[in-house]
mmJSON file of the N, C-alpha and C atoms, coordinates in Angstrom:
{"data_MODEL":{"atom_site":{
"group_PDB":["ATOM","ATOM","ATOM","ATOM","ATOM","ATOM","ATOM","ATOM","ATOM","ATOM","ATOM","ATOM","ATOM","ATOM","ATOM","ATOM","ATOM","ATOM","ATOM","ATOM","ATOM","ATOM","ATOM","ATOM","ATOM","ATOM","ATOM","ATOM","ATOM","ATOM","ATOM","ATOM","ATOM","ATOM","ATOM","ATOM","ATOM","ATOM","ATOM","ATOM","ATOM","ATOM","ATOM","ATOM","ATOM","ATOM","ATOM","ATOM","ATOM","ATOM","ATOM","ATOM","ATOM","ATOM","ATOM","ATOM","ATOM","ATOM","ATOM","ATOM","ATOM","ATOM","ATOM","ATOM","ATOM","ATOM","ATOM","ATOM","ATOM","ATOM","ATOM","ATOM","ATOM","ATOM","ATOM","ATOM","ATOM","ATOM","ATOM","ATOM","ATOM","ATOM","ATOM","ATOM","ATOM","ATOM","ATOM","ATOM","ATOM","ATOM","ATOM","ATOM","ATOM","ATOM","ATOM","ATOM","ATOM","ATOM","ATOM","ATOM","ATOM","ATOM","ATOM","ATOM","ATOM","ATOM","ATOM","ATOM","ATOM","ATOM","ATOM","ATOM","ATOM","ATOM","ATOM","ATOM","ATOM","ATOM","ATOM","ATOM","ATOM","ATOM","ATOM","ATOM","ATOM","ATOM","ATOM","ATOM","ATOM","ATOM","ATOM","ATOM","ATOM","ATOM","ATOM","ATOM","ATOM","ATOM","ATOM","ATOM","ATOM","ATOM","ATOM","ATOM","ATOM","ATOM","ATOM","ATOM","ATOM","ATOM","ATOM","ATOM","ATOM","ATOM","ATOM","ATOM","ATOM","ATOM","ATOM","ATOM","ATOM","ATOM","ATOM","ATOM","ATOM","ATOM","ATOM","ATOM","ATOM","ATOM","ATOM","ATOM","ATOM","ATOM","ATOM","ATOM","ATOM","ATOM","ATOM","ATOM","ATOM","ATOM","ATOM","ATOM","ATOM","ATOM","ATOM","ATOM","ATOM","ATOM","ATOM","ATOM","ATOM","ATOM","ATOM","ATOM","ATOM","ATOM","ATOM","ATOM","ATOM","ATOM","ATOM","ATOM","ATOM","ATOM","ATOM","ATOM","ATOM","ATOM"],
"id":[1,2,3,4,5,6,7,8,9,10,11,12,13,14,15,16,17,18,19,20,21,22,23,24,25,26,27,28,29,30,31,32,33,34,35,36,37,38,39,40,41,42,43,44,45,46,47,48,49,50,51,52,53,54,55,56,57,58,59,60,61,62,63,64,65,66,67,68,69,70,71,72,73,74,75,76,77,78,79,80,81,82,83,84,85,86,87,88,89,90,91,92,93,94,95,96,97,98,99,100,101,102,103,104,105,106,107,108,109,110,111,112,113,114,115,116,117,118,119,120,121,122,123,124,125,126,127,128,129,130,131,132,133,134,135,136,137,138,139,140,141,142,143,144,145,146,147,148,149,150,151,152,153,154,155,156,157,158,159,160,161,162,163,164,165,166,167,168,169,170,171,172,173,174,175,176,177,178,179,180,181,182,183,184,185,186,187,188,189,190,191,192,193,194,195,196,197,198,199,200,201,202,203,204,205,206,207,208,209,210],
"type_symbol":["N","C","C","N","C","C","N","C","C","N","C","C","N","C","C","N","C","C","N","C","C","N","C","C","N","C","C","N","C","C","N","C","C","N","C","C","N","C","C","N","C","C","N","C","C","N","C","C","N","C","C","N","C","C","N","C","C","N","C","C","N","C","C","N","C","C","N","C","C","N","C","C","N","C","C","N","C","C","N","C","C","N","C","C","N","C","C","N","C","C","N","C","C","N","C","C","N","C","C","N","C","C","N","C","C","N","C","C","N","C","C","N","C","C","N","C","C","N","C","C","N","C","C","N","C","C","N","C","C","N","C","C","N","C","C","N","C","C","N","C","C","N","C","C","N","C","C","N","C","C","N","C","C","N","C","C","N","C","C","N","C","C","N","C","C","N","C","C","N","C","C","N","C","C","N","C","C","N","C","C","N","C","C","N","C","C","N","C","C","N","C","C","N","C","C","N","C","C","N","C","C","N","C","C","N","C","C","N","C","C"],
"label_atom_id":["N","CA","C","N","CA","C","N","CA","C","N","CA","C","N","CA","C","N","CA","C","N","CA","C","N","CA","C","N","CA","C","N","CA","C","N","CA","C","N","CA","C","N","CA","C","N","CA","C","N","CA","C","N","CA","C","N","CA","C","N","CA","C","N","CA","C","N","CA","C","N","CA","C","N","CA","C","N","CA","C","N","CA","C","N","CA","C","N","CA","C","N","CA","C","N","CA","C","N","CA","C","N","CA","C","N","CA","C","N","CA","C","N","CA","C","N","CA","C","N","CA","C","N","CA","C","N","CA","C","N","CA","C","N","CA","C","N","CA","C","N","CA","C","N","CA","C","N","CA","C","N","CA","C","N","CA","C","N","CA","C","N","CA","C","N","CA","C","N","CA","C","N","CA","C","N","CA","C","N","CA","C","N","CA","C","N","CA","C","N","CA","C","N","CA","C","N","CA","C","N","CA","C","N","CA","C","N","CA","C","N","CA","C","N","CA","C","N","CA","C","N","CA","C","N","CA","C","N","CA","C","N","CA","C","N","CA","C","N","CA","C","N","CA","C"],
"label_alt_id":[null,null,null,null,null,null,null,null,null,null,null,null,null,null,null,null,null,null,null,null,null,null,null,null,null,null,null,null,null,null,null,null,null,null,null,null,null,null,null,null,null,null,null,null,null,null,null,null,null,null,null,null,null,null,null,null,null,null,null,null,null,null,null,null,null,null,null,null,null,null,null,null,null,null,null,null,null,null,null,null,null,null,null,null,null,null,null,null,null,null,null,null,null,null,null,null,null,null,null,null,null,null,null,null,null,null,null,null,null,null,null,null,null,null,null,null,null,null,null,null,null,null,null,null,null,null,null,null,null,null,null,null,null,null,null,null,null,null,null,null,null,null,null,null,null,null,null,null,null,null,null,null,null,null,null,null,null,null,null,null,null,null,null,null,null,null,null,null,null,null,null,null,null,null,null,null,null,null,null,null,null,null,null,null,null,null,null,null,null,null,null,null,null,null,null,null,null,null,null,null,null,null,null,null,null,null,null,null,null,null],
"label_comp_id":["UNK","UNK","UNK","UNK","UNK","UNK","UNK","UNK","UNK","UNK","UNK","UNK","UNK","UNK","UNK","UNK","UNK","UNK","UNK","UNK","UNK","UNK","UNK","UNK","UNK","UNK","UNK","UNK","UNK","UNK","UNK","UNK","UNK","UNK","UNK","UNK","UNK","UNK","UNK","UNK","UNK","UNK","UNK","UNK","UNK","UNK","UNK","UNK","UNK","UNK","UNK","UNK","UNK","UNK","UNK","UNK","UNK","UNK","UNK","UNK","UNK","UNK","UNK","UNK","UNK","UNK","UNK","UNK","UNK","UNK","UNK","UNK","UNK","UNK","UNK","UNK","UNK","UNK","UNK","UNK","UNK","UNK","UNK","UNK","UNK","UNK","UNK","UNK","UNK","UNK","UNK","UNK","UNK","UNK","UNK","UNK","UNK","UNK","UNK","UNK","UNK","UNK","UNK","UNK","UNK","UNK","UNK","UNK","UNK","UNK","UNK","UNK","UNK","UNK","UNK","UNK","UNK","UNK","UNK","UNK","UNK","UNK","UNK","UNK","UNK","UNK","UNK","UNK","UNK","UNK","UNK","UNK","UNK","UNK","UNK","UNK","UNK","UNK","UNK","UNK","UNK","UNK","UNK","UNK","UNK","UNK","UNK","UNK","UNK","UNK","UNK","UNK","UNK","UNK","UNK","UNK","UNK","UNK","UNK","UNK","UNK","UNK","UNK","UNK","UNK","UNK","UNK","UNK","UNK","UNK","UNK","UNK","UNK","UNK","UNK","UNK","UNK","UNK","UNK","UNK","UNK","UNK","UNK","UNK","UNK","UNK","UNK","UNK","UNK","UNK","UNK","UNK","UNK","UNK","UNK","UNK","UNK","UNK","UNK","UNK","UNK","UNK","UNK","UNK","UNK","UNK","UNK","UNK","UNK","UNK"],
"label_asym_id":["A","A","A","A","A","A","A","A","A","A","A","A","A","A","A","A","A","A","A","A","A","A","A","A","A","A","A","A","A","A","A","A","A","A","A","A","A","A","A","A","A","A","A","A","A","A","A","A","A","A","A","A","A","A","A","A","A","A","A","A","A","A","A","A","A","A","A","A","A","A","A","A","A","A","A","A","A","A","A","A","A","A","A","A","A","A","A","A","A","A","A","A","A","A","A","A","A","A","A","A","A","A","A","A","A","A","A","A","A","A","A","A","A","A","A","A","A","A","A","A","A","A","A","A","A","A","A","A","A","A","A","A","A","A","A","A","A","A","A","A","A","A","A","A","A","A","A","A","A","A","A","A","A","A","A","A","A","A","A","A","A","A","A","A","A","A","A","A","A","A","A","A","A","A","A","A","A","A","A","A","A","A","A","A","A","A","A","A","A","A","A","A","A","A","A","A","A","A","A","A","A","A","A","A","A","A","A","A","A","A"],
"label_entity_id":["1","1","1","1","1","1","1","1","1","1","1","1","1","1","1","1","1","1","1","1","1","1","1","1","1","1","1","1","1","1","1","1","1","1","1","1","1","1","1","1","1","1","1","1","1","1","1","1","1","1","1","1","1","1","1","1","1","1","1","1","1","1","1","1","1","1","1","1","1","1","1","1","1","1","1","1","1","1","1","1","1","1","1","1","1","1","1","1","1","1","1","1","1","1","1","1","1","1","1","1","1","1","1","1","1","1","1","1","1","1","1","1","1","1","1","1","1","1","1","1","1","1","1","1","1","1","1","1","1","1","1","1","1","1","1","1","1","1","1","1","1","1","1","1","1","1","1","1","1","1","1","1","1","1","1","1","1","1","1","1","1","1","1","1","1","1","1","1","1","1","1","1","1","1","1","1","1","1","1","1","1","1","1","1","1","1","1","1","1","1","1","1","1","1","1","1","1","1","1","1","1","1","1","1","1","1","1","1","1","1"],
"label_seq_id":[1,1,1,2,2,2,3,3,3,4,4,4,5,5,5,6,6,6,7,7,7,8,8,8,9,9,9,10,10,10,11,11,11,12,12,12,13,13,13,14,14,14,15,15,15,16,16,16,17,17,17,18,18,18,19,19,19,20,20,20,21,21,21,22,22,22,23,23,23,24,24,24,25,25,25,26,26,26,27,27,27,28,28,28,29,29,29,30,30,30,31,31,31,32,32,32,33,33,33,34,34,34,35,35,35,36,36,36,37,37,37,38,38,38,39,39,39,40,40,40,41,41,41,42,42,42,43,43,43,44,44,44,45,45,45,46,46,46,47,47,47,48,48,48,49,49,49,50,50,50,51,51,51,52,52,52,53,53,53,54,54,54,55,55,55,56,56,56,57,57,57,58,58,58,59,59,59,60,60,60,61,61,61,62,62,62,63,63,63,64,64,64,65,65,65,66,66,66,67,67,67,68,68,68,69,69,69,70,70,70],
"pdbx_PDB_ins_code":[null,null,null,null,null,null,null,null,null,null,null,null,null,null,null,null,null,null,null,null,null,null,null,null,null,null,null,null,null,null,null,null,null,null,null,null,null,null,null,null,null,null,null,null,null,null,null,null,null,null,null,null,null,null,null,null,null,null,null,null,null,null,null,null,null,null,null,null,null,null,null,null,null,null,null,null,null,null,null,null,null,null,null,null,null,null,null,null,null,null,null,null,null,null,null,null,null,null,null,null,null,null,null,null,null,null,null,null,null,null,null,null,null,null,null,null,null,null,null,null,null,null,null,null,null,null,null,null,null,null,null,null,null,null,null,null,null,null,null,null,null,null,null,null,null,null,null,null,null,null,null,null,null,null,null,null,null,null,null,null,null,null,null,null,null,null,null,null,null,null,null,null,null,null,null,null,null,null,null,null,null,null,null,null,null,null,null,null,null,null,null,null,null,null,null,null,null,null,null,null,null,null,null,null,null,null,null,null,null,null],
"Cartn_x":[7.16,6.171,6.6,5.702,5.908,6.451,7.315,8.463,7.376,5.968,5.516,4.378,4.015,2.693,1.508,1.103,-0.404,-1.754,-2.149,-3.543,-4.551,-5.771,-6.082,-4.561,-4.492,-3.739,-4.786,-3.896,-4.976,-4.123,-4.847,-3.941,-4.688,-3.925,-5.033,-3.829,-4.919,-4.659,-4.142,-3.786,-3.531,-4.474,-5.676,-6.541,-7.752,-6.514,-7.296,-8.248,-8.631,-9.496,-8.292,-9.33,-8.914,-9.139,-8.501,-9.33,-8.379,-9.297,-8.825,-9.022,-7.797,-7.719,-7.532,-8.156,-8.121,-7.065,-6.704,-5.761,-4.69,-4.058,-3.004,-4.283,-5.208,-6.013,-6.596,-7.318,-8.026,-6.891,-6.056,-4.41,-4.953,-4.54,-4.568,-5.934,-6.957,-8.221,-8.467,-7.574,-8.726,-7.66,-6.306,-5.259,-4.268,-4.808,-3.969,-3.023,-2.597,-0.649,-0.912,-0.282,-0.123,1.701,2.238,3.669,3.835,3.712,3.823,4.975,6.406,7.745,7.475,6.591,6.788,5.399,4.869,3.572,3.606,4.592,4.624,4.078,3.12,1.746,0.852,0.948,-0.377,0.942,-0.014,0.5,-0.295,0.689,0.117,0.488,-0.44,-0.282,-0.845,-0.248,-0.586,-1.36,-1.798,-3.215,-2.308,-1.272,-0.81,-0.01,-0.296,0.264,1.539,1.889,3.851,3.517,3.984,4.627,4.808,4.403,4.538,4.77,5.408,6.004,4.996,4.197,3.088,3.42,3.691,3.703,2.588,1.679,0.969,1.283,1.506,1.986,0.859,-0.209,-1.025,-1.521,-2.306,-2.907,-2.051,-1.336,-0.518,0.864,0.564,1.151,2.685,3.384,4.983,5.753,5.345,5.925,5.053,5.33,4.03,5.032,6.155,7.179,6.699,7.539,7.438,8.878,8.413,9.215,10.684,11.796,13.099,13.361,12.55,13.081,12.805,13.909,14.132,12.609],
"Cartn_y":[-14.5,-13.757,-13.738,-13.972,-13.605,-12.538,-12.554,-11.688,-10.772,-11.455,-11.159,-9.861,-9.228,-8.42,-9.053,-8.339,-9.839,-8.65,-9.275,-8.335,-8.531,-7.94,-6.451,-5.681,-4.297,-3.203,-2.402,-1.238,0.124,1.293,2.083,3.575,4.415,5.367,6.661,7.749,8.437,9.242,10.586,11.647,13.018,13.431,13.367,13.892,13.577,11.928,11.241,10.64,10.343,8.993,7.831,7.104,5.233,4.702,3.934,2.479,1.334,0.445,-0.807,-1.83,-2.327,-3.141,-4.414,-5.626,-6.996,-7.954,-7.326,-8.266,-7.434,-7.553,-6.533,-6.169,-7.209,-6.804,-5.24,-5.055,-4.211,-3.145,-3.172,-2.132,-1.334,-2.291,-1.811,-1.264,-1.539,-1.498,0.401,0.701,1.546,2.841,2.21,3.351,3.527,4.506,4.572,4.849,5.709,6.496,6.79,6.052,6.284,5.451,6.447,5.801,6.649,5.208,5.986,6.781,6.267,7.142,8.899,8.585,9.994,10.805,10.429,10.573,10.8,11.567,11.107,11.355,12.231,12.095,11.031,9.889,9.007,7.338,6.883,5.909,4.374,3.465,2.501,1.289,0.133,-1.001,-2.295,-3.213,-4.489,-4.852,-5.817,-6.832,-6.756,-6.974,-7.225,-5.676,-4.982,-3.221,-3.238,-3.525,-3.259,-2.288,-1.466,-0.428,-1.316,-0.34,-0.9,0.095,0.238,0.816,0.387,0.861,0.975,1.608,1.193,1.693,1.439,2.12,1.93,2.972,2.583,3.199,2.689,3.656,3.594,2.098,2.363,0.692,-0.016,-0.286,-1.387,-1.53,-2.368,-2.521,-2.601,-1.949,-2.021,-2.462,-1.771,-2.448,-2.524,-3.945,-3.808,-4.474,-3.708,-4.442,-3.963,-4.627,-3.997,-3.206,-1.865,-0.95,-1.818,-1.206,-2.116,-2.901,-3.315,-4.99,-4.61,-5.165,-5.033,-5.347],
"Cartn_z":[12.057,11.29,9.827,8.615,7.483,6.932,5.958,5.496,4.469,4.273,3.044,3.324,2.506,2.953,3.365,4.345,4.221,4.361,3.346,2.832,4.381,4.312,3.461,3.913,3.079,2.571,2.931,4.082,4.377,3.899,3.443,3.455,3.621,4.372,5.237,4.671,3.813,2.725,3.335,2.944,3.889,3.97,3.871,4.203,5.631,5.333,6.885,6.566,5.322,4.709,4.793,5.074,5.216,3.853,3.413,2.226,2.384,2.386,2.468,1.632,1.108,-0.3,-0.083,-0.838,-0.167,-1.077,-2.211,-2.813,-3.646,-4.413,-5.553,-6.758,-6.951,-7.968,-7.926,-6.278,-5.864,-5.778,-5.363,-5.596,-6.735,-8.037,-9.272,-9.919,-9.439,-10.437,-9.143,-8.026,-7.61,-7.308,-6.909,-7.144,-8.123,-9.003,-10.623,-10.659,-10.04,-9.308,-8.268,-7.638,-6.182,-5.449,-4.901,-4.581,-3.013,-1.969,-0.621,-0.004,-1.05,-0.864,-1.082,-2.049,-2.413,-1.858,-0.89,0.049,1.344,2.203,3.37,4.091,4.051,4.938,4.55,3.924,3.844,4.174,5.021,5.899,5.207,5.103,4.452,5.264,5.536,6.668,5.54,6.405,5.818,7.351,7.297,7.781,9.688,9.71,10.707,11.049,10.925,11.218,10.88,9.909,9.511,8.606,8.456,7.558,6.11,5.207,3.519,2.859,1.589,0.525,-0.56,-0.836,-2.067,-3.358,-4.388,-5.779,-6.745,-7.018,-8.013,-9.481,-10.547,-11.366,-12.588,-13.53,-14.12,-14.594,-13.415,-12.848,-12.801,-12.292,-12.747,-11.185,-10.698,-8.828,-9.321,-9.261,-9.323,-8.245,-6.819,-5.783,-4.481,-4.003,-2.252,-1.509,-0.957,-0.128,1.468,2.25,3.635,3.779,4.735,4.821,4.855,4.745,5.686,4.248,3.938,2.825,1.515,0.827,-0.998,-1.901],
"occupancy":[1.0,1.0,1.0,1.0,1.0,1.0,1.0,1.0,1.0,1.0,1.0,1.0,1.0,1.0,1.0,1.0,1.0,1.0,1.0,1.0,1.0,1.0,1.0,1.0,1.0,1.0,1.0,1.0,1.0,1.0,1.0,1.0,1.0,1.0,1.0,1.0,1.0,1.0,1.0,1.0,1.0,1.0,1.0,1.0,1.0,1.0,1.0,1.0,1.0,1.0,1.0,1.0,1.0,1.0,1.0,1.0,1.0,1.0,1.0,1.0,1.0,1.0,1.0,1.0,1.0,1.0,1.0,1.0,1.0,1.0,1.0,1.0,1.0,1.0,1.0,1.0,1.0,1.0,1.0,1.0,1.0,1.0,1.0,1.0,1.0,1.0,1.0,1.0,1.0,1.0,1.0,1.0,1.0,1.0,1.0,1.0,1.0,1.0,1.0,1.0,1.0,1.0,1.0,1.0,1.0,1.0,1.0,1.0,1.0,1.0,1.0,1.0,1.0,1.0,1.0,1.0,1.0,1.0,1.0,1.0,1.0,1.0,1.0,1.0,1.0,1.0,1.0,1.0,1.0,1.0,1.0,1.0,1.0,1.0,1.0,1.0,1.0,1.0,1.0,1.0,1.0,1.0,1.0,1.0,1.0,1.0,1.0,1.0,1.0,1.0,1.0,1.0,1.0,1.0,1.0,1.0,1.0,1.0,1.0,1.0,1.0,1.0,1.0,1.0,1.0,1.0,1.0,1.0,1.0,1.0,1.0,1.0,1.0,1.0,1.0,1.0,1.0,1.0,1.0,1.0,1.0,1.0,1.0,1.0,1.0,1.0,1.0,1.0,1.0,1.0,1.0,1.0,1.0,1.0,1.0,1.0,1.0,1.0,1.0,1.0,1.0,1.0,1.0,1.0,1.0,1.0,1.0,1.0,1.0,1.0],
"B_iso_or_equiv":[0.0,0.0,0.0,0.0,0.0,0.0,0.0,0.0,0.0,0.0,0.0,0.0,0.0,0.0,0.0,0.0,0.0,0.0,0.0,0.0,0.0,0.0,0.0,0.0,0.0,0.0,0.0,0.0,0.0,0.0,0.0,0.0,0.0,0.0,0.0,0.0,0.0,0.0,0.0,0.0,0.0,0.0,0.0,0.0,0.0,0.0,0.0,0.0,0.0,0.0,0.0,0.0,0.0,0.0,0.0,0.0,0.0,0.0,0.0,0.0,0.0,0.0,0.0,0.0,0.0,0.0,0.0,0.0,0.0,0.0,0.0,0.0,0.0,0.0,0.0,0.0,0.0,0.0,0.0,0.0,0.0,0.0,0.0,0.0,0.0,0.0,0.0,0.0,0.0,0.0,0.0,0.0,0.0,0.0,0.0,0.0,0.0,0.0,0.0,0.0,0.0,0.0,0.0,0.0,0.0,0.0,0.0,0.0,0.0,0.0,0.0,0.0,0.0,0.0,0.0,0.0,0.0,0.0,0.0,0.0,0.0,0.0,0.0,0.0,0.0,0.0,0.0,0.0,0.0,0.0,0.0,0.0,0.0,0.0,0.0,0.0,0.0,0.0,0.0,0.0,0.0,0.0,0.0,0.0,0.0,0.0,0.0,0.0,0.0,0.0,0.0,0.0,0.0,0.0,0.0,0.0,0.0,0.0,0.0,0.0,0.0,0.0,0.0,0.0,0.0,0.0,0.0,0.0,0.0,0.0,0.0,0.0,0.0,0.0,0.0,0.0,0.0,0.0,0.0,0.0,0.0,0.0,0.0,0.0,0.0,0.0,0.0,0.0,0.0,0.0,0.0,0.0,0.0,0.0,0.0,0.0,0.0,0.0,0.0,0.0,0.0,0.0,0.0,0.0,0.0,0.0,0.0,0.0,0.0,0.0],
"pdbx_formal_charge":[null,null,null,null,null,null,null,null,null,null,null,null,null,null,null,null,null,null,null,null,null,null,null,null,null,null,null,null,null,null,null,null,null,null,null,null,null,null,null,null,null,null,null,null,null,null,null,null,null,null,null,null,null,null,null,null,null,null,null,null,null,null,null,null,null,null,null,null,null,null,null,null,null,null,null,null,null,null,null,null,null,null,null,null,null,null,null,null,null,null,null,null,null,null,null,null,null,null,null,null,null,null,null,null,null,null,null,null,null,null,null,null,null,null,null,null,null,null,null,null,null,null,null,null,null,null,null,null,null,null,null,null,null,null,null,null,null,null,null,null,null,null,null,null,null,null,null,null,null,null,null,null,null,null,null,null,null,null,null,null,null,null,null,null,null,null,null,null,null,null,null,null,null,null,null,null,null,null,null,null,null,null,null,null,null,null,null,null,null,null,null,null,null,null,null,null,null,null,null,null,null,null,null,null,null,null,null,null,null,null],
"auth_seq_id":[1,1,1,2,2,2,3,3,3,4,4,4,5,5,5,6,6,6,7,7,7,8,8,8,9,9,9,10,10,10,11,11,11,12,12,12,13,13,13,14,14,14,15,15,15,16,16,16,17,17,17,18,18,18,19,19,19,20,20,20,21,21,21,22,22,22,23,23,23,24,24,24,25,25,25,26,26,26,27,27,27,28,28,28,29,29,29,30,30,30,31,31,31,32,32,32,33,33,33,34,34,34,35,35,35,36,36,36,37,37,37,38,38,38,39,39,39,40,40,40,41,41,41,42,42,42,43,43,43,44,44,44,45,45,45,46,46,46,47,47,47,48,48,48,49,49,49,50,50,50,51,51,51,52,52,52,53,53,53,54,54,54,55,55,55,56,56,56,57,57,57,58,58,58,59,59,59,60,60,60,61,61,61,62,62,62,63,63,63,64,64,64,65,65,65,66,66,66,67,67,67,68,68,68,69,69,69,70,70,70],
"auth_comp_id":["UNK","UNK","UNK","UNK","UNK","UNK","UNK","UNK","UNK","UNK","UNK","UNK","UNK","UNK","UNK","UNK","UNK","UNK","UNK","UNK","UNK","UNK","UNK","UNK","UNK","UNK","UNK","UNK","UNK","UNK","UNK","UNK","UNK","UNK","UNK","UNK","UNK","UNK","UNK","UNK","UNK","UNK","UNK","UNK","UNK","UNK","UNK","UNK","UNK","UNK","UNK","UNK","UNK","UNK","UNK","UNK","UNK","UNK","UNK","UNK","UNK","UNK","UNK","UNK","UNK","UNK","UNK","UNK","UNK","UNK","UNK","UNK","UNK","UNK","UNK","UNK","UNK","UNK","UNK","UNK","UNK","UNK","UNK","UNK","UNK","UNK","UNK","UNK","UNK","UNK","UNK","UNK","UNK","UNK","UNK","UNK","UNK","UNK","UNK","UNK","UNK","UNK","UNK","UNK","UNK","UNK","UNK","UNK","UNK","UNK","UNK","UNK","UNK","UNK","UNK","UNK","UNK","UNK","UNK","UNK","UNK","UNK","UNK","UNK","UNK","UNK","UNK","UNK","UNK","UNK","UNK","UNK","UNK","UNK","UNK","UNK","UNK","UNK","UNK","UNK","UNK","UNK","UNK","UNK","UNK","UNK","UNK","UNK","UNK","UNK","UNK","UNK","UNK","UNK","UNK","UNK","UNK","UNK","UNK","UNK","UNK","UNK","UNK","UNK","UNK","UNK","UNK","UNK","UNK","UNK","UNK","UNK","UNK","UNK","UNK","UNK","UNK","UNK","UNK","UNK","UNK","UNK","UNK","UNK","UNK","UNK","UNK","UNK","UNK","UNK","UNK","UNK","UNK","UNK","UNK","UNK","UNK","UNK","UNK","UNK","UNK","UNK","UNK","UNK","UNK","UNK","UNK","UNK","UNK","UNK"],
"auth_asym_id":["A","A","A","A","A","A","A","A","A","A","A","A","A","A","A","A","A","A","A","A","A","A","A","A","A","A","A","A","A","A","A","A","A","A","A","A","A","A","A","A","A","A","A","A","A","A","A","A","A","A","A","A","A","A","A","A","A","A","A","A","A","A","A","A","A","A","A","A","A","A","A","A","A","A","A","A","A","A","A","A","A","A","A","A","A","A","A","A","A","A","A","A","A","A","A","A","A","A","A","A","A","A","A","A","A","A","A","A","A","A","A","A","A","A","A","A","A","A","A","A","A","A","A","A","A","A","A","A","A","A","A","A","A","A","A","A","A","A","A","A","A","A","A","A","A","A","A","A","A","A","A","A","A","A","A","A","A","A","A","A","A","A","A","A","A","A","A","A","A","A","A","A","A","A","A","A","A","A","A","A","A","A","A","A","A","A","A","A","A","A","A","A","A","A","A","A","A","A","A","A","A","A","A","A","A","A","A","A","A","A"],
"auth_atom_id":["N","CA","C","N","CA","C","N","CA","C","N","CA","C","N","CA","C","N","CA","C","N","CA","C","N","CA","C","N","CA","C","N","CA","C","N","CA","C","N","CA","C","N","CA","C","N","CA","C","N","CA","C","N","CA","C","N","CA","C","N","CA","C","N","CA","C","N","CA","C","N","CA","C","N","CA","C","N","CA","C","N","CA","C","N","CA","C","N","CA","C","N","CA","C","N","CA","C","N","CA","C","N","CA","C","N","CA","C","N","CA","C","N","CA","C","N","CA","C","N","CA","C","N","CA","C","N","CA","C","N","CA","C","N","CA","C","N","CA","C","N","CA","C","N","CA","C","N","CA","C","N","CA","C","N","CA","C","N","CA","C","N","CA","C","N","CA","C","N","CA","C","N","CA","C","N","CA","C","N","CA","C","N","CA","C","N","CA","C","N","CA","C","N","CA","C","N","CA","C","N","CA","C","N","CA","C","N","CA","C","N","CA","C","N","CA","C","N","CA","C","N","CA","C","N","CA","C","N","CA","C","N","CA","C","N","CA","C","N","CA","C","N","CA","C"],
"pdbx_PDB_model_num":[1,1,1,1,1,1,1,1,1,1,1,1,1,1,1,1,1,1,1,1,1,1,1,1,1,1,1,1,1,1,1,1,1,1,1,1,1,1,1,1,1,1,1,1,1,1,1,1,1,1,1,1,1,1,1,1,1,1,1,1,1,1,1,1,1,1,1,1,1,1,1,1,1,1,1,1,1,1,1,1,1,1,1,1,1,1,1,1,1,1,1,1,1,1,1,1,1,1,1,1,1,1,1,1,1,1,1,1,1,1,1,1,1,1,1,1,1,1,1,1,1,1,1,1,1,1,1,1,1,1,1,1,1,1,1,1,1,1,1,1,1,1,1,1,1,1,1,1,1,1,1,1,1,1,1,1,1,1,1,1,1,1,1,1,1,1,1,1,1,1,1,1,1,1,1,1,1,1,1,1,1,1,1,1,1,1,1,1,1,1,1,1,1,1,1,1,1,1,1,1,1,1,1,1,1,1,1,1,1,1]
}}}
C-alpha cells in the first residue's frame, strides 16, 4: 500500500459534520486554520481509511502526513 495520502481527504468535525476534500488545493481554499493534533475530537481519513495529520495554517497546507510517519 502507498506510503502517501491518497485523496479525497474527509474530516468529521466535532460536531459530527463530514467534508470531503479532493486535492491539497481544496485543503487550502476551504480550511483556513485547521490542525488535527490540536483537534482531537475531529477525525481525519484519507481515501483508503488511514488516519492523517492535517495542518492547514492561513490557507496555506503545511502538513498532510499519515498518522505514524514524518
Amino acid at each position: 500500500m502507498s506510503e502517501e495520502v491518497q485523496f479525497p481527504v474527509s474530516v468529521t468535525f466535532e460536531d459530527g459534520t463530514k467534508e470531503q476534500y479532493a486535492d491539497a488545493a481544496d485543503l487550502e481554499m476551504n480550511l483556513e486554520d485547521f490542525d488535527s493534533a490540536s483537534s482531537p475530537d475531529c477525525h481525519v481519513l484519507d481515501a483508503s481509511g488511514r488516519e492523517v495529520h492535517l495542518e492547514v495554517r492561513l490557507l496555506s497546507l503545511k502538513r498532510l502526513t499519515l498518522k505514524g510517519k514524518s
